[in-house]
C-alpha positions in Angstrom: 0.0 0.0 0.0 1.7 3.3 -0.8 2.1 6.1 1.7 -0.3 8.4 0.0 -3.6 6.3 0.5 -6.2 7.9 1.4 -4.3 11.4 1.7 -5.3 14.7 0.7 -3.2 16.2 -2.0 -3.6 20.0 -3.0 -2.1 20.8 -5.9 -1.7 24.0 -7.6 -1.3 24.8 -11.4 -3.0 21.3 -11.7 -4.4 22.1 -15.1 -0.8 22.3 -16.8 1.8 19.6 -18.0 3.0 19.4 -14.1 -0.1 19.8 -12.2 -1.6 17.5 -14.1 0.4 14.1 -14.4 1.3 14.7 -10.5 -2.5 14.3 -10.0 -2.8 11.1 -11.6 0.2 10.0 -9.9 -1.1 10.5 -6.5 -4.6 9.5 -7.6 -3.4 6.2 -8.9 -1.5 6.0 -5.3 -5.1 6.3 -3.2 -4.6 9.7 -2.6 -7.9 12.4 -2.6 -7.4 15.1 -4.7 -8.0 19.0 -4.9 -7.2 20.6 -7.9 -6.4 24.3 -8.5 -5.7 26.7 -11.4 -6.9 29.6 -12.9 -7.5 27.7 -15.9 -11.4 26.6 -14.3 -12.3 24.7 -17.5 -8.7 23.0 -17.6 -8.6 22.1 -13.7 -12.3 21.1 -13.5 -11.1 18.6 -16.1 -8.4 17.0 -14.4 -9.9 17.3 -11.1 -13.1 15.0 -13.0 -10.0 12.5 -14.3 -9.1 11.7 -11.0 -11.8 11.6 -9.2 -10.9 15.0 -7.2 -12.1 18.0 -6.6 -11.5 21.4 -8.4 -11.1 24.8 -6.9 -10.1 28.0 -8.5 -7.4 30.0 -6.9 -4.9 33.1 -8.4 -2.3 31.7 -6.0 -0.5 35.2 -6.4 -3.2 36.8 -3.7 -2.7 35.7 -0.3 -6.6 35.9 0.5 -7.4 33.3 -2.5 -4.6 31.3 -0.8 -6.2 30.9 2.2 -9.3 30.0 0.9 -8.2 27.6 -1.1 -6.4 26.0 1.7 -9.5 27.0 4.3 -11.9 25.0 1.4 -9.4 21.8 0.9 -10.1 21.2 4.9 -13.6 21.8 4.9 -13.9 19.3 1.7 -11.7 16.4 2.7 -11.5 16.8 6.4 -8.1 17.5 6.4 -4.9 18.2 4.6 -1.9 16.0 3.9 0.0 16.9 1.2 0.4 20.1 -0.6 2.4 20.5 -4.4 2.6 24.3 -4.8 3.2 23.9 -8.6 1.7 27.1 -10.6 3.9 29.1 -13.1 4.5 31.4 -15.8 7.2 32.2 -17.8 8.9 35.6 -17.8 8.5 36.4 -21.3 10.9 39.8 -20.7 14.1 40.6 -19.7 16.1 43.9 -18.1 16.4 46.9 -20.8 14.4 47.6 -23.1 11.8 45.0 -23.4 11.1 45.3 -19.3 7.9 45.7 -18.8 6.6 46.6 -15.0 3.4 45.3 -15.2 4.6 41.5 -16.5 7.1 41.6 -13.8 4.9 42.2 -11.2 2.7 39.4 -12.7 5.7 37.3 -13.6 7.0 37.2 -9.6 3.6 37.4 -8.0 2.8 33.9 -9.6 6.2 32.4 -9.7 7.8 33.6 -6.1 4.7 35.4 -3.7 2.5 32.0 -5.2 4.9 30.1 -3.2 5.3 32.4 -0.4 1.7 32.6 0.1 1.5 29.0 0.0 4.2 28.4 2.1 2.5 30.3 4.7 -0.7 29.0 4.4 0.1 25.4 4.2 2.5 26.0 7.5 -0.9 27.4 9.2 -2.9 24.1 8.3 0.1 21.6 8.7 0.2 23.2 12.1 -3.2 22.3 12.7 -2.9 18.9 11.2 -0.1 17.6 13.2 2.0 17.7 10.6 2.5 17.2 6.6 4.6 17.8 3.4 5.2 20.8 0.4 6.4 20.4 -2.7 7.6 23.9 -4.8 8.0 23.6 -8.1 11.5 25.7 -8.8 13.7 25.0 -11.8 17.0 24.1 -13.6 16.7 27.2 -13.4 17.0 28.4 -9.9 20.3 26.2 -9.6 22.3 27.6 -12.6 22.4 30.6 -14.6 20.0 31.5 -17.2 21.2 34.7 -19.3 18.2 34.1 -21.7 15.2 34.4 -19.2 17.0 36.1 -15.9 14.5 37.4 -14.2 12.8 33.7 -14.2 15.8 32.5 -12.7 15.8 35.3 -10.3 12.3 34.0 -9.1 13.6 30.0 -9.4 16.5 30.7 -7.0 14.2 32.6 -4.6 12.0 29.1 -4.5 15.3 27.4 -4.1 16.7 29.9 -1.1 13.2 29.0 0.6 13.5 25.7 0.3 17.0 25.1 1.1 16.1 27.8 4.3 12.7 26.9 5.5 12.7 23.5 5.3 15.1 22.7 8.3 13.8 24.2 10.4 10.1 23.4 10.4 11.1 19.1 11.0 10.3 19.8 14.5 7.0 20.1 13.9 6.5 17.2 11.9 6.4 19.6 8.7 8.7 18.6 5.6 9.5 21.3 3.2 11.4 20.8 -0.4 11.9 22.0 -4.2 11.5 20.1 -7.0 13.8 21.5 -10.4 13.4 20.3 -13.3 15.2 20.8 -16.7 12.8 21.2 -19.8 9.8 19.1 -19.0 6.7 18.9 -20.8 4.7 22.1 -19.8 3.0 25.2 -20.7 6.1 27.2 -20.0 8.3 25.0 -22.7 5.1 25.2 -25.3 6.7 28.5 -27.7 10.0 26.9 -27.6 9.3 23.2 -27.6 10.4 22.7 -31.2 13.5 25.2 -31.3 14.3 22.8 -28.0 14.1 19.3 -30.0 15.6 21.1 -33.2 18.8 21.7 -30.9 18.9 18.3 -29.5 17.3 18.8 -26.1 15.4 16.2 -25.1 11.8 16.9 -23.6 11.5 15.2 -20.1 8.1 13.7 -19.7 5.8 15.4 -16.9 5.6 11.9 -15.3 8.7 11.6 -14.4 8.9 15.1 -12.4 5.7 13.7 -10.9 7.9 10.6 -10.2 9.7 13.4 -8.0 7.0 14.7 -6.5 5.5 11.6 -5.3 9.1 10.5 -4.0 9.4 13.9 -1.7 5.9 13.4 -0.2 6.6 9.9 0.6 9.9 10.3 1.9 11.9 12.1 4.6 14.0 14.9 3.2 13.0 18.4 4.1 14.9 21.7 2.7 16.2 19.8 -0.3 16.5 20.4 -3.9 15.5 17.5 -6.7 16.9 17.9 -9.6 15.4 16.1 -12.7 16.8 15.9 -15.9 17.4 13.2 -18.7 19.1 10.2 -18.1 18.9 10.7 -14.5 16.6 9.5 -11.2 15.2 12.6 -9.3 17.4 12.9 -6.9 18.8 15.8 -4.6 21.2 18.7 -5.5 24.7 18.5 -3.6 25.3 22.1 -3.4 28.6 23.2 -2.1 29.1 24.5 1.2 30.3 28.5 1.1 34.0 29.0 2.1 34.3 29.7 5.9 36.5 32.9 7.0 40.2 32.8 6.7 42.5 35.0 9.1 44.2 38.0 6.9 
């Protein structure tokens, strides 16, 4: 019997490439579902696939947040497991294509989505006794990205988070991590998915950073990192330990 029967799973973005196939994974592992998106037609259909619930939530407003969280409890009796998975690309850069107004939409999904879900899901967890997140970061919030910075700006905020938060909230039974992905099949990839193949990337199914996903919330590790690429199990990021002081 897997870990995840009979648990409730909130996921976010669950109408994209992501959202999506880590539904079915934890649906095909017992667990109860509630979708979320913006997308209502998109998640309503997914949430129908597996047998969950949908709810519709701009996860960049902390009071939609905590309704959505407030309405997964009142549904399912409880909360188990939460995937906070929604994002956007950038779509600009720093000069002349900036554009305020994307950039405030651009970080408000991509960073304050997981910072208001953070906070939310540490309320409920709290109440619960304990549980597990999941943020979706990136490839790109462990290396440079000169073509897309200010996404990797956002994608190493997630993984500073992570990497900061997570310790810390074992004690209460609370297991925090990122999950970063290279080019999986997404939304995000969609208007550069063939330039992508035509260069010899290759496209990593959504399945197997569900695989990921599934892995974190039925294991131990809290304030890690899984990378997932090609070729490779998800698995966690060694990062290197910043030098110490020296004497002048």
């Amino acid at each position: 019997m897997s870990e995840l029967e009979g648990k409730v799973v909130l996921i976010t973005g669950g109408a994209g490439g992501l959202g999506s196939a880590a539904a079915r994974a934890v649906a095909a592992r017992g667990a109860r579902v509630m979708v979320s998106d913006v997308d209502a037609e998109g998640g309503a259909a997914v949430a129908e696939e597996v047998g969950g619930e949908f709810l519709r939530c701009d996860v960049s407003s902390l009071e939609e947040n905590r309704a959505m969280f407030d309405a997964t409890v009142e549904t399912f009796g409880g909360l188990d497991h939460i995937y906070l998975n929604a994002g956007v690309a950038s779509g600009i850069g720093l000069g002349d294509d900036f554009d305020v107004d994307t950039y405030r939409r651009v970080m408000g999904i991509n960073l304050d989505g997981v910072v208001f879900g953070a906070h939310e899901a540490i309320r409920v967890l709290r109440e619960q006794g304990g549980g597990s997140v999941v943020a979706t970061a990136s490839l790109a919030g462990l290396t440079a990205v000169p073509y897309d910075p200010l996404y990797a700006a956002n994608k190493h905020a997630v993984v500073g988070l992570a990497r900061s938060l997570g310790p810390g909230l074992v004690n209460e039974g609370i297991r925090f991590n990122a999950i970063c992905p290279g080019f999986a099949e997404s939304g995000i990839i969609a208007p550069i998915r063939d330039a992508l193949i035509n260069s010899g990337f290759t496209i990593i199914p959504a399945e197997k950073v569900a695989a990921g996903v599934v892995a974190l919330f039925e294991g131990e590790a809290s304030g890690e990192c899984w990378f997932v690429q090609p070729g490779w199990d998800p698995q966690s990021f060694q990062f290197r330990n910043i030098p110490g002081p020296r004497a002048d």
